[in-house]
N, CA and C atoms of all chains as a GROMACS GRO file, in nm:
protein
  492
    1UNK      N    1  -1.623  -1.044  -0.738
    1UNK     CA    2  -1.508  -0.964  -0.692
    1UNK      C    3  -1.506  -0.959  -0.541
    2UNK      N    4  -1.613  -0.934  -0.459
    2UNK     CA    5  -1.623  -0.912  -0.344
    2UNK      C    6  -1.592  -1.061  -0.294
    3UNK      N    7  -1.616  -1.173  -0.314
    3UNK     CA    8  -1.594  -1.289  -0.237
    3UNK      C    9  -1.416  -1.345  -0.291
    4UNK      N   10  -1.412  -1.318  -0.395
    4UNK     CA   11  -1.244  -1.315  -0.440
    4UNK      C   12  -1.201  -1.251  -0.354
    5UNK      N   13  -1.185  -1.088  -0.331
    5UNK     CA   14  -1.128  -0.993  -0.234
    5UNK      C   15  -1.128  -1.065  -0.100
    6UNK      N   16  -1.239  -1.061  -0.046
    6UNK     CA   17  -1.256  -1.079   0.077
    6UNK      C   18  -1.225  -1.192   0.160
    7UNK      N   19  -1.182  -1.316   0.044
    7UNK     CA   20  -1.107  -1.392   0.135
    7UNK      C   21  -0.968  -1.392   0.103
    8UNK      N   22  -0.924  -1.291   0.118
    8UNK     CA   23  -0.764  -1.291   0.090
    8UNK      C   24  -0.733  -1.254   0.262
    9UNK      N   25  -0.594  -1.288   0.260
    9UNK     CA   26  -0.533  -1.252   0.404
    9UNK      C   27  -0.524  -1.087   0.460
   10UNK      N   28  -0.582  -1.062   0.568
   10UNK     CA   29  -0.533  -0.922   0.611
   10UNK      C   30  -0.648  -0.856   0.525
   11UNK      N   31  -0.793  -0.913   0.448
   11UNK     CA   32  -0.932  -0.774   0.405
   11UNK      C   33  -1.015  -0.808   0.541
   12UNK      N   34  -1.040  -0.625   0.574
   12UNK     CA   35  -1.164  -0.645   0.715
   12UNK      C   36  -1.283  -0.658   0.606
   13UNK      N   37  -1.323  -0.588   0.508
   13UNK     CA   38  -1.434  -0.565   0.386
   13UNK      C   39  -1.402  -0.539   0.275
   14UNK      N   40  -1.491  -0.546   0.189
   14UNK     CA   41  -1.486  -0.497   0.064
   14UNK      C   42  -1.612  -0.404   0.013
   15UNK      N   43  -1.565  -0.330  -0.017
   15UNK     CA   44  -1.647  -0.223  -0.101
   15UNK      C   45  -1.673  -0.213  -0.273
   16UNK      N   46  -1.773  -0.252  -0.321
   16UNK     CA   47  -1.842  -0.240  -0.427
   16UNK      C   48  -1.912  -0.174  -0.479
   17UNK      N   49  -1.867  -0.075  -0.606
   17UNK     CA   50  -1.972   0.046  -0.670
   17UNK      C   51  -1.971   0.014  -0.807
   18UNK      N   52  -2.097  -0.062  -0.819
   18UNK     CA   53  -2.103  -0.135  -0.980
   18UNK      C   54  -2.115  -0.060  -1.070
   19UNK      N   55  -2.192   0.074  -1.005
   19UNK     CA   56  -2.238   0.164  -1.110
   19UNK      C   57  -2.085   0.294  -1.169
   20UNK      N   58  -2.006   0.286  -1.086
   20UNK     CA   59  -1.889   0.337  -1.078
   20UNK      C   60  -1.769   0.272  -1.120
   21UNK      N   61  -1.801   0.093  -1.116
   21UNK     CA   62  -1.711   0.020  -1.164
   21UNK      C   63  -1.576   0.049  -1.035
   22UNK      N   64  -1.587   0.097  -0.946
   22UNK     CA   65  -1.522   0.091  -0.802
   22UNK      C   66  -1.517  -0.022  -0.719
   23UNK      N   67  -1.379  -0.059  -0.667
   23UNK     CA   68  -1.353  -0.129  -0.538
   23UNK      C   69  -1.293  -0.131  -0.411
   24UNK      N   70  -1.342  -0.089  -0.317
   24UNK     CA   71  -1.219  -0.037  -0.179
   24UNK      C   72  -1.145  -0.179  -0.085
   25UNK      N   73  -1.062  -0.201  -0.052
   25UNK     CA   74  -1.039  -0.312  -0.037
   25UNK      C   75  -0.953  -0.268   0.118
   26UNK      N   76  -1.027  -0.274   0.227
   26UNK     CA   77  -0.990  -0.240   0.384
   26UNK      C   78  -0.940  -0.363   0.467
   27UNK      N   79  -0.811  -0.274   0.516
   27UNK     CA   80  -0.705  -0.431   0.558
   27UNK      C   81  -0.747  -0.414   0.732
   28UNK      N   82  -0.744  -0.528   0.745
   28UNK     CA   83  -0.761  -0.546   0.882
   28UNK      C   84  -0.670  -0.488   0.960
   29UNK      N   85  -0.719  -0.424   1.097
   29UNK     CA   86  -0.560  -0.387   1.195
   29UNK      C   87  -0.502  -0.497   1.222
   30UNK      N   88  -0.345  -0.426   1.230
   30UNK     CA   89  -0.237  -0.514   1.219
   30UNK      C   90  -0.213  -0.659   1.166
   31UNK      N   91  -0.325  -0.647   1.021
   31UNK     CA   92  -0.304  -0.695   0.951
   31UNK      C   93  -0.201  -0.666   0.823
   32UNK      N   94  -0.145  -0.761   0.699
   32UNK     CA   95  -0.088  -0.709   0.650
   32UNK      C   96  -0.163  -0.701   0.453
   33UNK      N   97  -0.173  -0.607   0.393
   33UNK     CA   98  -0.272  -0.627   0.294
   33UNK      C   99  -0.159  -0.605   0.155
   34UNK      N  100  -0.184  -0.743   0.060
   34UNK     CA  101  -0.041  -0.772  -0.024
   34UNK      C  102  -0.123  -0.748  -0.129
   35UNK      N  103  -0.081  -0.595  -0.225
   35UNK     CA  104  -0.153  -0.566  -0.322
   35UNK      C  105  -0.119  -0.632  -0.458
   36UNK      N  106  -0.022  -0.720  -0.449
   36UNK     CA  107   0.001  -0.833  -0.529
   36UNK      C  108  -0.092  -0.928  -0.538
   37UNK      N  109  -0.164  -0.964  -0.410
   37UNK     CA  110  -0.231  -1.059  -0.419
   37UNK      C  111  -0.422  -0.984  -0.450
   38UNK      N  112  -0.384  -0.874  -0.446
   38UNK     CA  113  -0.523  -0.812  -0.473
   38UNK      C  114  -0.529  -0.812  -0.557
   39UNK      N  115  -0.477  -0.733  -0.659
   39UNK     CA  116  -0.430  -0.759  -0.807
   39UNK      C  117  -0.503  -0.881  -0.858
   40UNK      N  118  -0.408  -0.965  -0.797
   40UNK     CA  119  -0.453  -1.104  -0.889
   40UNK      C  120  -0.562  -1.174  -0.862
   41UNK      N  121  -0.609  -1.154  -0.739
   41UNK     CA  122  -0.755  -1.205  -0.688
   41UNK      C  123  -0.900  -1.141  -0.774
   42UNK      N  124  -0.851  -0.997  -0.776
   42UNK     CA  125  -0.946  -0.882  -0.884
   42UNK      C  126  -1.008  -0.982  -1.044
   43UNK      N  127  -0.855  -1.033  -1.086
   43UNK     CA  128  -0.830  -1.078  -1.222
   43UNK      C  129  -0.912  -1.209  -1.242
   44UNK      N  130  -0.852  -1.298  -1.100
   44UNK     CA  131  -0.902  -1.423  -1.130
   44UNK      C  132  -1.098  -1.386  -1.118
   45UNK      N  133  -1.143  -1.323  -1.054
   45UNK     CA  134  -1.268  -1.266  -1.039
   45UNK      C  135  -1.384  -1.268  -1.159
   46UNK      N  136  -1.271  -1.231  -1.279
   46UNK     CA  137  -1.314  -1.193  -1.415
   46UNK      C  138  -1.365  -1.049  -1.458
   47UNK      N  139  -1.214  -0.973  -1.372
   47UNK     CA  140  -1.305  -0.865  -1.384
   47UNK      C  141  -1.109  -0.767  -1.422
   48UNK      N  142  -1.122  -0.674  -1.511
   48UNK     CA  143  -0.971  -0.619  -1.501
   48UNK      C  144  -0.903  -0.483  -1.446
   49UNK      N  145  -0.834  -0.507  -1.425
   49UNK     CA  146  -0.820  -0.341  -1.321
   49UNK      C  147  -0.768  -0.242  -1.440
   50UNK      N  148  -0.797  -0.122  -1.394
   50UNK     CA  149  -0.793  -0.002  -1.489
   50UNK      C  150  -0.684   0.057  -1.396
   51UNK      N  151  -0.700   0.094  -1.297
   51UNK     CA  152  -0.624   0.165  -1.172
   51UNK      C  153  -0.621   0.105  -1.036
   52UNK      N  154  -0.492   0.156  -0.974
   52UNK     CA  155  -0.507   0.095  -0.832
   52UNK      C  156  -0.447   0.156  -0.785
   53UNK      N  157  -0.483   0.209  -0.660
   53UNK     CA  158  -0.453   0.282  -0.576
   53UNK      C  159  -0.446   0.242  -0.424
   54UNK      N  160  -0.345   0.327  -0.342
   54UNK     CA  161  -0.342   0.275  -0.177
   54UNK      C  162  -0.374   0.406  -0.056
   55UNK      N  163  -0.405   0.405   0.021
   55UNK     CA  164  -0.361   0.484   0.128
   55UNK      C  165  -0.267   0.378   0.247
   56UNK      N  166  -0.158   0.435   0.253
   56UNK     CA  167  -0.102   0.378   0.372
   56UNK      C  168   0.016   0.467   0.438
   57UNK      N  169   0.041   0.391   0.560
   57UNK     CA  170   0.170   0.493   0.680
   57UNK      C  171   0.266   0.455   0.688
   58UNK      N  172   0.348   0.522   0.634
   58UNK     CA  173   0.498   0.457   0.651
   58UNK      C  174   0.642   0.551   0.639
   59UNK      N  175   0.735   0.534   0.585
   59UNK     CA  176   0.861   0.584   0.585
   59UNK      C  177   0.930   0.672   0.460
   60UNK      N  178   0.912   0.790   0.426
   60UNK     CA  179   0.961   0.807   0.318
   60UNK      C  180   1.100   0.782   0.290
   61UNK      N  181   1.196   0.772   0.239
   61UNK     CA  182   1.348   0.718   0.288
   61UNK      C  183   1.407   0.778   0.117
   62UNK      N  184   1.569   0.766   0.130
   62UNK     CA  185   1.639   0.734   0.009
   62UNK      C  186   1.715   0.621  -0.005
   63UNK      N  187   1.726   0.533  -0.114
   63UNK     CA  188   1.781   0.387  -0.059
   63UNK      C  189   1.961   0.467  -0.092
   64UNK      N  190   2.001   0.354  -0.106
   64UNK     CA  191   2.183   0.340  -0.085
   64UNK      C  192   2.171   0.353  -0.210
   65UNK      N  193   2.080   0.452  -0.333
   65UNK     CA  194   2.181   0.472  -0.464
   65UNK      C  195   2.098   0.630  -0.480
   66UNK      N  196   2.040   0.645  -0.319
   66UNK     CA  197   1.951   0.771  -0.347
   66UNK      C  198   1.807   0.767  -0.426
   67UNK      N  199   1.794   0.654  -0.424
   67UNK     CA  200   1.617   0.651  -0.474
   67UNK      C  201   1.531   0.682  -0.398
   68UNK      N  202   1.387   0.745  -0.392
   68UNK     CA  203   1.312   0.732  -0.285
   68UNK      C  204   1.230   0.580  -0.281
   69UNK      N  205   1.262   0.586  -0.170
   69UNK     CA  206   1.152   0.422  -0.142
   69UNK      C  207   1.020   0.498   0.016
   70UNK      N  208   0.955   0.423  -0.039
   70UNK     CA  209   0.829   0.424   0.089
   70UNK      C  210   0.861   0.282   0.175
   71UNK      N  211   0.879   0.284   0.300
   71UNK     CA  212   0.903   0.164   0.365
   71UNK      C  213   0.773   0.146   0.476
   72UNK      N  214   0.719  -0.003   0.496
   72UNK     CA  215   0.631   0.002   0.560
   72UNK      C  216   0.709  -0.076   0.734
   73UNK      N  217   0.836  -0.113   0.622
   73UNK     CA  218   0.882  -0.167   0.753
   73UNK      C  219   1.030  -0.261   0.724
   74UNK      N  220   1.085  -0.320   0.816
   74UNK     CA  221   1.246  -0.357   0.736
   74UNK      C  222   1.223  -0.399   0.606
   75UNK      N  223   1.171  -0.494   0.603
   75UNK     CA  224   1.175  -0.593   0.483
   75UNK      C  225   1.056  -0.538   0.379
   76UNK      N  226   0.966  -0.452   0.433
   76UNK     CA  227   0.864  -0.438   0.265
   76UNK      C  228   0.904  -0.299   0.240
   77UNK      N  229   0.928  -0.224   0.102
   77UNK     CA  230   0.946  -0.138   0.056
   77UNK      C  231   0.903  -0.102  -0.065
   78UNK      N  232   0.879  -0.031  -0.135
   78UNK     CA  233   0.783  -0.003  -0.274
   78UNK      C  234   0.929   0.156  -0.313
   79UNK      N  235   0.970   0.159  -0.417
   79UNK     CA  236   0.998   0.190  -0.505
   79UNK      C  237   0.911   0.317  -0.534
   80UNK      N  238   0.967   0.438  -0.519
   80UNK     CA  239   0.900   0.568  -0.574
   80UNK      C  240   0.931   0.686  -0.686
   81UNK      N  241   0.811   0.682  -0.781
   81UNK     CA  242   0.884   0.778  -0.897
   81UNK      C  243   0.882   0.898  -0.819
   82UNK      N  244   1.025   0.975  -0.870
   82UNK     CA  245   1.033   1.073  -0.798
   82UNK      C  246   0.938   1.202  -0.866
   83UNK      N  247   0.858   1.263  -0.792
   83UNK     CA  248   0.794   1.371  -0.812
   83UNK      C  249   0.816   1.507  -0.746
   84UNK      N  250   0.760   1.614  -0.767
   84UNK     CA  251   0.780   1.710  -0.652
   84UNK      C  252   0.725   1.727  -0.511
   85UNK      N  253   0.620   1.606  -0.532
   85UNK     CA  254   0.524   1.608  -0.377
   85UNK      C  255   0.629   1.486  -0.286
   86UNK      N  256   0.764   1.430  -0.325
   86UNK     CA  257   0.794   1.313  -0.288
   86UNK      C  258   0.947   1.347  -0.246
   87UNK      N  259   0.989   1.448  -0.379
   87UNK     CA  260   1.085   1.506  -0.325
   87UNK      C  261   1.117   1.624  -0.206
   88UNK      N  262   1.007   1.652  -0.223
   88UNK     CA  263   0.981   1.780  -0.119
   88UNK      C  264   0.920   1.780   0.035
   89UNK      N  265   0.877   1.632   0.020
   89UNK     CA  266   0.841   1.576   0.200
   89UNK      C  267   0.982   1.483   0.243
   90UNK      N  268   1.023   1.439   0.146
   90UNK     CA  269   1.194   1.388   0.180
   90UNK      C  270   1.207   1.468   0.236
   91UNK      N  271   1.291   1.549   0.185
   91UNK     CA  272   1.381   1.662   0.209
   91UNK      C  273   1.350   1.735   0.334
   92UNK      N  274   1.202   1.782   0.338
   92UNK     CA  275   1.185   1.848   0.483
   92UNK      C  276   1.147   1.785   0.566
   93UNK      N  277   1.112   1.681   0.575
   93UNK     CA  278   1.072   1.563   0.708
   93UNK      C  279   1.169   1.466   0.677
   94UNK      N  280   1.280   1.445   0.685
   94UNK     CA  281   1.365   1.341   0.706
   94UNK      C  282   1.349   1.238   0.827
   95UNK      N  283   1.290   1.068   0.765
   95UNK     CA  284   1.245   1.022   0.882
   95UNK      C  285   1.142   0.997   0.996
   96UNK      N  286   1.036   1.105   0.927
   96UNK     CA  287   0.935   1.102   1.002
   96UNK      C  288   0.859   1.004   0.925
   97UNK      N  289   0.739   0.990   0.988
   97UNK     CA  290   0.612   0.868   0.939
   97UNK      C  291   0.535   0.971   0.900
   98UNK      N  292   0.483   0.859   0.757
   98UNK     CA  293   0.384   0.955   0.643
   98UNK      C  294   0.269   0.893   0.602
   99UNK      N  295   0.149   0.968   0.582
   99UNK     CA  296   0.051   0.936   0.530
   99UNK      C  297   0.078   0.931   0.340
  100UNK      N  298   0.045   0.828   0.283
  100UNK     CA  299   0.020   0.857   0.177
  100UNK      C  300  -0.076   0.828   0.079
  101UNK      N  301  -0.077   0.864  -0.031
  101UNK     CA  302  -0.207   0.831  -0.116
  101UNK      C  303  -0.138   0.816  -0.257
  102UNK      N  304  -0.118   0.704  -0.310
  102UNK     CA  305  -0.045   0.672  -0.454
  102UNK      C  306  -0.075   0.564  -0.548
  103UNK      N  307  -0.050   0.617  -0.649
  103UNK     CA  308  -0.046   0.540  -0.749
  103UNK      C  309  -0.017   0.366  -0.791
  104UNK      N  310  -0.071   0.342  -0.763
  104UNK     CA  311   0.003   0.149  -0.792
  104UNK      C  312   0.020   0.140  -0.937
  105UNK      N  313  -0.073   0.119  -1.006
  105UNK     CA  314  -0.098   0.050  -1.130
  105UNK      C  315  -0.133   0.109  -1.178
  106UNK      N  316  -0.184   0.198  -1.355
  106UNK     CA  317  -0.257   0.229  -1.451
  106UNK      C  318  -0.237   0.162  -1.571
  107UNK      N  319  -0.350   0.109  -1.574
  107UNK     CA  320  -0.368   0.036  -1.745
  107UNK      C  321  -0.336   0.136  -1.867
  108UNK      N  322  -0.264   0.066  -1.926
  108UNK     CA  323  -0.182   0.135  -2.060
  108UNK      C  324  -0.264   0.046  -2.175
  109UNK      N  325  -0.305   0.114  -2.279
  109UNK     CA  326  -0.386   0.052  -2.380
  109UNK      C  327  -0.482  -0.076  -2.358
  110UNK      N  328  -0.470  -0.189  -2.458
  110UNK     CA  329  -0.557  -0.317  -2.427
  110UNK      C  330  -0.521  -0.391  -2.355
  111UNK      N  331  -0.380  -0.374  -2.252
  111UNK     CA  332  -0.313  -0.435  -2.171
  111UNK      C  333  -0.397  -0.543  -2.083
  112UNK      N  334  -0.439  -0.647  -2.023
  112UNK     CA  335  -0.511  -0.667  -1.918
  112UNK      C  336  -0.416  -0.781  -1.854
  113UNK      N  337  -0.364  -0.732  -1.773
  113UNK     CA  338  -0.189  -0.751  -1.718
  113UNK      C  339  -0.306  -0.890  -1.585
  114UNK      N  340  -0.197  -1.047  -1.554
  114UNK     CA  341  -0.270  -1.090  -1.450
  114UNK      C  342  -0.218  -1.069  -1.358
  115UNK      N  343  -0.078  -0.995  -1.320
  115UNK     CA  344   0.000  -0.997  -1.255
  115UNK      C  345   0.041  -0.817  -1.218
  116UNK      N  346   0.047  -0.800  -1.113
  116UNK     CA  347   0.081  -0.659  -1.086
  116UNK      C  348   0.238  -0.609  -1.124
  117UNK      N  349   0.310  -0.712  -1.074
  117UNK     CA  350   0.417  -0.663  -1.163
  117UNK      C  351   0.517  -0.594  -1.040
  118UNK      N  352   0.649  -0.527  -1.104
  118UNK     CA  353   0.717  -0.441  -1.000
  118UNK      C  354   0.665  -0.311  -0.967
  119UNK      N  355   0.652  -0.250  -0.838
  119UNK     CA  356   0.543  -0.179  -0.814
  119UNK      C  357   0.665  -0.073  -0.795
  120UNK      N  358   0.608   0.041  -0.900
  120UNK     CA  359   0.662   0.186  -0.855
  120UNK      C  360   0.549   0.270  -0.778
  121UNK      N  361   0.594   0.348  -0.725
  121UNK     CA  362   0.473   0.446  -0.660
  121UNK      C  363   0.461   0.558  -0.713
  122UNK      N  364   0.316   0.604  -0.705
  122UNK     CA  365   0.315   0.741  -0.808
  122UNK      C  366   0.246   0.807  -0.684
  123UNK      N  367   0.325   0.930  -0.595
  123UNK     CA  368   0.231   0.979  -0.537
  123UNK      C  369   0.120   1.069  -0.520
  124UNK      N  370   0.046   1.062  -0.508
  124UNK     CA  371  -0.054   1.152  -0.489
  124UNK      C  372  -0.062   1.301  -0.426
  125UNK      N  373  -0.074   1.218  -0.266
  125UNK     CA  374  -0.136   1.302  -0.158
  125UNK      C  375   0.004   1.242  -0.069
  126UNK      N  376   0.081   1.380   0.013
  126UNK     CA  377   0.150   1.302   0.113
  126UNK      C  378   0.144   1.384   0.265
  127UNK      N  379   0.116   1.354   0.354
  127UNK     CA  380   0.097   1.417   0.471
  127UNK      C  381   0.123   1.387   0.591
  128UNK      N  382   0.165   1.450   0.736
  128UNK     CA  383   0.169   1.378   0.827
  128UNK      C  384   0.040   1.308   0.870
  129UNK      N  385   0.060   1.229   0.938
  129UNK     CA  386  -0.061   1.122   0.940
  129UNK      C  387  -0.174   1.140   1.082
  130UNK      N  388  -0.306   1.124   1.072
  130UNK     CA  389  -0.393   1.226   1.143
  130UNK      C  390  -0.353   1.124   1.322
  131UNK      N  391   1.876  -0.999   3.416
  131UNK     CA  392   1.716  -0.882   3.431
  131UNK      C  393   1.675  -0.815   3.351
  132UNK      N  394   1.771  -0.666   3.403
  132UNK     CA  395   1.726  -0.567   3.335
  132UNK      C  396   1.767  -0.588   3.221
  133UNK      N  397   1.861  -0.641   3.164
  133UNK     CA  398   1.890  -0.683   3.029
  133UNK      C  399   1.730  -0.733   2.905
  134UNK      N  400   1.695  -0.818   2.970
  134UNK     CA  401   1.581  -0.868   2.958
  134UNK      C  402   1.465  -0.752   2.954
  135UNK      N  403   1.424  -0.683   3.055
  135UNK     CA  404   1.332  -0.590   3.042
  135UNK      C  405   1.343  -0.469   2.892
  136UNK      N  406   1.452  -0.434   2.932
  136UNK     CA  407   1.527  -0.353   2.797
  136UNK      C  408   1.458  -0.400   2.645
  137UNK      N  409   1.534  -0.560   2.664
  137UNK     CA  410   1.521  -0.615   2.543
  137UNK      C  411   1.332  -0.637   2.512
  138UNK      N  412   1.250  -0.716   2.612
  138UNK     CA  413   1.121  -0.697   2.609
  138UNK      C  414   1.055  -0.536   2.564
  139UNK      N  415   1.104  -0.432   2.620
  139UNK     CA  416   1.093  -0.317   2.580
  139UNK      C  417   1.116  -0.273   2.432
  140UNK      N  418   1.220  -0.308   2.395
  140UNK     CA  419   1.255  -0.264   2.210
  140UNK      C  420   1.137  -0.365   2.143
  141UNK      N  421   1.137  -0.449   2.179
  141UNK     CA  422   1.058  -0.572   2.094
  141UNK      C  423   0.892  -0.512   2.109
  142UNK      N  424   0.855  -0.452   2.222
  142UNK     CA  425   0.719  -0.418   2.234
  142UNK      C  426   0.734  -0.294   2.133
  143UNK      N  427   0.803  -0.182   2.179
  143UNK     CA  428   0.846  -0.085   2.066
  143UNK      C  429   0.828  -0.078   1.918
  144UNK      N  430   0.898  -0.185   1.892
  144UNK     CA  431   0.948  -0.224   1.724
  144UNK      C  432   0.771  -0.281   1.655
  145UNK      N  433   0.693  -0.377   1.774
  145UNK     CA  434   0.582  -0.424   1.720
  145UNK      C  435   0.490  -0.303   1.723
  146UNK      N  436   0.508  -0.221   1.843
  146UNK     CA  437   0.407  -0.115   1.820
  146UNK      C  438   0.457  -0.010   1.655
  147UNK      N  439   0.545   0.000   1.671
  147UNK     CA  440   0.573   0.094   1.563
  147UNK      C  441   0.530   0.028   1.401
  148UNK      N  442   0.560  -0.092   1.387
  148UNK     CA  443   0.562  -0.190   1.253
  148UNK      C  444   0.409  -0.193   1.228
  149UNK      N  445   0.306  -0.188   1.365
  149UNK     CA  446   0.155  -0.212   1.322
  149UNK      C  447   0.128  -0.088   1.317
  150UNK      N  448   0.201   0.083   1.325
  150UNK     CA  449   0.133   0.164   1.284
  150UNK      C  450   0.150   0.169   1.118
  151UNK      N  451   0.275   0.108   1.036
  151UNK     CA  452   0.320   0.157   0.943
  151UNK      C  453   0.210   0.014   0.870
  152UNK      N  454   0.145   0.106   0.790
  152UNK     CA  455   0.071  -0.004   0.718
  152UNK      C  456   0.007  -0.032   0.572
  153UNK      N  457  -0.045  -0.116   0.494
  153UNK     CA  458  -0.155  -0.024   0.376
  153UNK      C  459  -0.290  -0.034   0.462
  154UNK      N  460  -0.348   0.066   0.455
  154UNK     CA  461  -0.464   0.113   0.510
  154UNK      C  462  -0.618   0.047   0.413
  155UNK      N  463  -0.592   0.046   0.301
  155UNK     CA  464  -0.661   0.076   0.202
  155UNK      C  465  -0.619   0.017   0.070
  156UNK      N  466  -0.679  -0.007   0.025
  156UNK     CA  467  -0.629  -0.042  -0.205
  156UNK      C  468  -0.757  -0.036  -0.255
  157UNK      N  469  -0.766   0.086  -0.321
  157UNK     CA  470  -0.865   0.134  -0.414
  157UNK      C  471  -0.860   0.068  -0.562
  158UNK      N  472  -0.959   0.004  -0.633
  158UNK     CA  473  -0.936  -0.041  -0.779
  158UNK      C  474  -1.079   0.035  -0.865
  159UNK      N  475  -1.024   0.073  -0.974
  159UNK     CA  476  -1.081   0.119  -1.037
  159UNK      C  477  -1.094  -0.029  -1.152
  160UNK      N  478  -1.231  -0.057  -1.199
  160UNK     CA  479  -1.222  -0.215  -1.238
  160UNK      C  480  -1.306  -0.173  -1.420
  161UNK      N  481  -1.293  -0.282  -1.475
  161UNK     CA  482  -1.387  -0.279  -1.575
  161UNK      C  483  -1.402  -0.445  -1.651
  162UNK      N  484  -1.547  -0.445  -1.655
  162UNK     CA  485  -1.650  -0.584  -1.689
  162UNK      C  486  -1.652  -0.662  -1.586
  163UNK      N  487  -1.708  -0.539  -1.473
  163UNK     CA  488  -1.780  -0.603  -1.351
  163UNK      C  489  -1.959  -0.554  -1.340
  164UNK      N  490  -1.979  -0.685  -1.330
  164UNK     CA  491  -2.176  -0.655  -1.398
  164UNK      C  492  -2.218  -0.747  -1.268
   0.00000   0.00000   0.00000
């Protein structure tokens, strides 16, 4: 897993907790880290993801039909289920830059998916950013 | 000129701002890793 991970574009390291069955996967500065391709690097590894998770800074927004999207920047955007921690930093920070902590992926039954798929966000944790 | 400076200015701007917005991190929770 760690030599799969770690040569993907935009990892500074990888973090391994065998006994935890854990992996942290740290993107280089101003690098860009494509959890599509983590996903599938994990898989080809021989190993299957249960959960995946991100911390990252970016834009909370509503698109043009009123969805929330997280934007990291023009062109990348992730899709957000709306919650109350998602609706409620919309609404009072309109526009500002956000820390967040969310949901990517959770394995649903015997699923062992090779592909991440369309990514909704499930958020976590959302905050201004330190 | 100053046209130019301006424009060098948004462009330094836009790159500084685009490398704060980032993923920081991707946590995986894994299983039949031995």
């Amino acid at each position: 897993v760690q030599q799969h991970l770690g040569r993907l574009e935009g990892v500074a390291r990888v973090e391994v907790n065998l006994a935890g069955g854990r992996v942290a996967v740290f993107a280089k500065h101003d690098s860009r880290l494509d959890p599509e391709k983590v996903f599938k690097a994990t898989y080809d590894s021989g190993v299957s993801v249960v959960e995946m998770t991100m911390e990252a800074t970016g834009w909370l927004e509503r698109d043009s039909r009123n969805g929330l999207v997280f934007r990291l920047s023009g062109s990348e955007s992730y899709s957000v289920l709306g919650n109350d921690i998602a609706t409620r930093f919309v609404n009072d920070t309109p526009g500002e830059k956000v820390f967040v902590r969310a949901r990517l992926f959770e394995k649903a039954g015997k699923q062992k998916p090779k592909t991440l798929g369309p990514i909704r966000l499930e958020l976590i944790e959302v905050r201004k950013p330190q | 000129m100053s046209k130019n400076i301006f424009a060098s200015a948004v462009l330094v701007l836009t790159m500084w701002s685009a490398a704060l917005a980032a993923i920081d991190r991707i946590d995986l929770r894994v299983e039949g890793m031995t």
